[in-house]
Each structure stands twice: as structure tokens, then as C-alpha cells.
N, C-alpha and C positions, 0 to 999 in steps of 0.2 A: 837591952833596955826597952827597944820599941813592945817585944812580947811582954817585960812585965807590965810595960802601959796598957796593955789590952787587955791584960787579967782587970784592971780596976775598970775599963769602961761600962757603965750599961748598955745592958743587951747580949753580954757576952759570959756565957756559961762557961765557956774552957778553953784555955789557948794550948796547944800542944809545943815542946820545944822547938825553935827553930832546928830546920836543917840546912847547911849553910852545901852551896856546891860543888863539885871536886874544883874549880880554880878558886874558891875561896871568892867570888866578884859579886855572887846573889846568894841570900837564900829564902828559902819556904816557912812560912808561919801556918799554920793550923787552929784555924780558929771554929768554936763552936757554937753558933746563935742559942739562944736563951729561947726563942721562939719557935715557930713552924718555920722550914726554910723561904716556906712561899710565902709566908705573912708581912702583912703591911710594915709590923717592927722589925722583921728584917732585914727585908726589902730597903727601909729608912737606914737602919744598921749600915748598911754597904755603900750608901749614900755618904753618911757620915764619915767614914774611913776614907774615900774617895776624896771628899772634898778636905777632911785635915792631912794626905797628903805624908802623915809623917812630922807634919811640922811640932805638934805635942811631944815628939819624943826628940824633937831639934837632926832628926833624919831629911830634911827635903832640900836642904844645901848640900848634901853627901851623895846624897842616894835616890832613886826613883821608888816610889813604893806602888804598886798597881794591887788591886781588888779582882780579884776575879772565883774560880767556883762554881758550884751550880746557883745557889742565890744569885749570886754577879751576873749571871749568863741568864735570868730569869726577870732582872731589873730590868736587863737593856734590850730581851723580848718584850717586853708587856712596853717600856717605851717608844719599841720600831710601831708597835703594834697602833698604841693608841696617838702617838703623832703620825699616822697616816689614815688612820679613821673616816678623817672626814672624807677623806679621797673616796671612802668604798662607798659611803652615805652620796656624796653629790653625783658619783659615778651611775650609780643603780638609780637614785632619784632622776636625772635628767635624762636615762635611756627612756625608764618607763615612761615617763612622762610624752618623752617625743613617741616613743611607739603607739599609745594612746590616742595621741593628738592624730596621728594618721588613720587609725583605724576607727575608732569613734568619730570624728570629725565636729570634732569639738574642743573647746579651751576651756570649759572651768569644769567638766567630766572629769578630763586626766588628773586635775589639780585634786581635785575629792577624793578621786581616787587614790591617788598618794598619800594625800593627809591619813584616809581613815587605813592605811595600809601601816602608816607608824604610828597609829593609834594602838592596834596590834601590836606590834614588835616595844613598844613605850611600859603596854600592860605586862609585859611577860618578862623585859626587862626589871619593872619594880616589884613581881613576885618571884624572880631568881634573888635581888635583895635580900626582902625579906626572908628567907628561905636560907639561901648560902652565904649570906652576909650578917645580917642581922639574927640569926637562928631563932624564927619567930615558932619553929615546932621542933626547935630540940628538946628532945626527951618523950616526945610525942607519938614523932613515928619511927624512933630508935636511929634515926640519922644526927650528927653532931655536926655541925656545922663547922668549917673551919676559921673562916670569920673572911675572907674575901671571893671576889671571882676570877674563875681564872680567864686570864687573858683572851684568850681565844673564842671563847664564846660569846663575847657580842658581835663582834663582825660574821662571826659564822651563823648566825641567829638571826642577822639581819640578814642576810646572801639567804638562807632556806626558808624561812616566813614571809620576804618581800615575794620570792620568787612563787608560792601557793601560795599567797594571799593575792597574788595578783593573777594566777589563775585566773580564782574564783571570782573576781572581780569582772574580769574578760569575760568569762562564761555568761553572769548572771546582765552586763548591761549588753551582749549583744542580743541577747533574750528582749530585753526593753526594747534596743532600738530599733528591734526587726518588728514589736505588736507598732511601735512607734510611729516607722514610716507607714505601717499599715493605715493605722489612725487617724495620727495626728493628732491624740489627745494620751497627755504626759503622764494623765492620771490613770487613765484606764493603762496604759503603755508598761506602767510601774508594776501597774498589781499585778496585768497579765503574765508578764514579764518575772514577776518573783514567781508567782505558784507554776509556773515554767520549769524552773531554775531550783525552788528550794529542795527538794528531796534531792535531787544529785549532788548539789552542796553539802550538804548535808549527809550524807552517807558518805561523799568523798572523807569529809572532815571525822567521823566516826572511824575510817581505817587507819586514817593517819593518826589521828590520838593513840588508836591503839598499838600501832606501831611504836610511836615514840615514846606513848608510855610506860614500854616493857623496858628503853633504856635506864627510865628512872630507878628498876628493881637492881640494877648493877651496883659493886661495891667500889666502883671505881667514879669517884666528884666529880672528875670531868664529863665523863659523858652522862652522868646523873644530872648532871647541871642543864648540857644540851638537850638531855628528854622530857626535864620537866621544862623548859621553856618552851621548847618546841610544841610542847602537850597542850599545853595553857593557851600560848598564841592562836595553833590551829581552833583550838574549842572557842574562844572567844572573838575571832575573828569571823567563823561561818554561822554562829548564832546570836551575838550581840551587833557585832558589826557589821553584817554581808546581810543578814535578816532584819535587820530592827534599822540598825542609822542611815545607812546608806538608802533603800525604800524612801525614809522618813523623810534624809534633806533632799533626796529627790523632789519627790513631790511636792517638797517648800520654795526648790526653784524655779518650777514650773518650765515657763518657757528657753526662760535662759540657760538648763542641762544642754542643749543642742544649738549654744550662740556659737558661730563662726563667720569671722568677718568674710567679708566676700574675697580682699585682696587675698587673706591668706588660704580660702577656699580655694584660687586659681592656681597657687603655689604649692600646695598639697598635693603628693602622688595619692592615687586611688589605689587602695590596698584591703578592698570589701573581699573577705576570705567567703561570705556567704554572699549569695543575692539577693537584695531585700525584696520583699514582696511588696508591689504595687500598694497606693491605699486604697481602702474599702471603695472609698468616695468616688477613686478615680476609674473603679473599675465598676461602679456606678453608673458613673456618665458617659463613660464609653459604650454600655450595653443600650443606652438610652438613648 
């Protein structure tokens, strides 16, 4: 009775007979999604069975009916996954940030820093969308989208573009802070500090594209998924974002890049991996 109900549900292409077990106490239904196994509708499909339980077929005062399969086993991945998300996001956000805070010596540097680091991972995330969600170049470039993403590559996307985006983060503001102390002036500090910095960004970012974007040539979505995001992130993080915004709101904050209150100056370990050079000025007045 419960199999003939499954033949009528939607969403369900074929139920195979049950097979009951040698004590006759359970047996196995075989059922065959309408969909892709990993698709959103089948995904919901297993949902659906789960939560009626049996009771449509007046099975759930008699009998236990459990859901399971690869689909089932692919639900309740993608939900360990994405109910602990935020843990990877707030984990990786608050290291960098206190690592930052230490080495820059500064409080609204590491803040920028971060934001424009998920300004990156935000753009790469909405062209994996487009792309393997939406199939905004199906038929295009002979790839078919299958209509969702898989699991696994946001948190893995965000753990390998925060981690090289934040690199070149590192690299390019201790370039500044060292014309910086030299100076003392935020604006010249900036610019010196990029044409310092930008060709090694920049050819870093050229291996890495190329790298990752030999995975996109694979016939296998998953790691096609992780090479064009990883592709896209690295390219637009070391030349829109590392070259163009960060420079920019630099030099709109002027003085306040290197605000640090004094209390929490005293409380900060010193963790300068380089030794800044003296300023011009002061090495000025000491010849003098």
C-alpha cells in the first residue's frame, strides 16, 4: 500500500517492489527521483517523505518509515554544512582581524581589510550562481548547468580566497606602512607603497588564475565549480580590489588608517616581522 502511494507522488519516476526481510519485521522500497539526485527537487522530495512519516499511507501508528540513500545522505550533508557556516565565516573573520590588529597597529586597517576580502569571496560567490545555478552560459560554452551548488564549495572558497586574499593584503599594506613611518604622509605612503607592491600582486595573482583555471577545463562540477570561483576571486581581488579600492579608501581616510587608541597600544604585543625605517624627518634632525 505505502509503494502504491509513491507511485502517485510527485517527484517520483519509479518505485521498485518492496522487498520485505527474512523475519518479515521491515522491508526496503526503492524509489527513483524524477530529478537529478542532487537537485533542489529532490533534495525537497526527501524532505517531503521524511516529514509525512507514512502517515498518507496510515503506516506511522504501525511502523517506522525512515528516508535514507544517497539523496538522504546528501540532504543532511549540505544541512551539517550550511548550519555551521557561520562558525567558519565568524572563525576566519575574527582570527584575521585580531592578527591584523597586531601587526598593523591599527583598528579600522584590519576592519577594511576584511570587508574588502568578502567583497572578493561575495563577487565570486554570485558568478558561481550565475554560472552553476542560474546557467547564465549554457549552451555557450558547451557546459550544462545543473541548476544548484554543491555544498562544499562555499566554505571551501571562503577558507582559499580569504587565506590569498589576505596575503596580498599583508604584503601590499606593509609596503605602506613602512613608506608610512618613513614619512608620515598617508598620501605619498599609499602610492609608494602600491607601485612597491603592485607587480608582485599581480603576477602572484596571474599564477594563481592560471592554476585554478586549468580546474575549470575538468568534466567533473565540483571541482569546475571550485576553479572558476577561485579563478574569478583571485583575478578580481588583485586588480579591482588590492589595486583600485583599497589605494582609494585609503587615501579617503587619511589619518585615521593608523588610529590606535593609546590604552590599547600599551596592551598590544609588538609583532613587527620587519623593522620600520626611521622617518625622513627624523633622520633629518638628527644629522642636524
Amino acid at each position: 500500500r505505502y509503494a502504491s502511494g509513491l507511485r502517485e507522488t510527485a517527484g517520483i519516476a519509479d518505485v521498485a517492489a518492496p522487498q520485505p526481510s527474512e523475519d518479515g519485521k521491515a522491508a526496503l522500497v526503492r524509489i527513483i527521483p524524477a530529478t537529478d539526485p542532487e537537485s533542489d527537487a529532490s533534495l525537497a522530495l526527501v524532505g517531503r517523505l521524511r516529514a509525512d512519516g507514512g502517515q498518507a499511507a496510515g503506516l506511522s501508528e504501525v511502523a517506522d518509515v525512515d528516508v535514507g540513500g544517497a539523496t538522504a545522505q546528501i540532504r543532511d550533508f549540505n544541512g551539517l554544512i550550511s548550519g555551521d557556516l557561520w562558525k567558519v565565516f565568524a572563525f576566519v573573520l575574527i582570527c584575521s582581524y585580531l592578527v591584523l590588529l597586531v601587526v598593523l597597529r591599527s583598528v579600522l586597517l584590519p576592519l577594511k581589510a576584511v570587508l574588502m576580502n568578502l567583497l572578493s569571496i561575495a563577487a565570486a560567490y554570485g558568478i558561481l550562481v550565475a554560472i552553476f545555478q542560474w546557467g547564465w552560459l549554457d549552451g555557450i560554452t558547451g557546459f550544462e548547468s545543473l541548476g544548484y551548488i554543491n555544498a562544499i564549495t562555499p566554505p571551501l572558497l571562503l577558507a582559499i580566497v580569504f587565506g590569498l586574499s589576505m596575503d596580498y593584503e599583508v604584503f601590499l599594506l606593509s609596503r605602506i606602512r613602512e613608506r608610512y613611518d618613513a614619512t608620515g604622509d598617508n598620501r605619498q605612503a599609499v602610492s609608494e607603497g602600491l607601485a612597491a607592491s603592485a607587480k608582485v600582486i599581480t603576477s602572484a595573482a596571474v599564477i594563481m588564475v592560471a592554476v585554478f583555471g586549468t580546474f575549470a577545463l575538468t568534466g567533473v562540477p565540483q571541482i569546475k565549480e571550485i576553479g572558476v570561483g577561485l579563478a574569478v576571486a583571485i583575478a578580481l581581488d588583485a586588480t579591482i580590489v588590492r589595486l583600485i579600492l583599497v589605494p582609494a579608501t585609503m587615501d579617503l581616510m587619511g589619518s585615521w588608517n593608523w588610529w590606535l587608541p593609546a590604552w590599547l597600544d600599551r596592551i598590544l604585543p609588538h609583532a613587527d616581522f620587519e623593522r620600520a625605517p626611521e622617518r625622513e624627518e627624523d633622520r633629518a634632525t638628527a644629522a642636524a
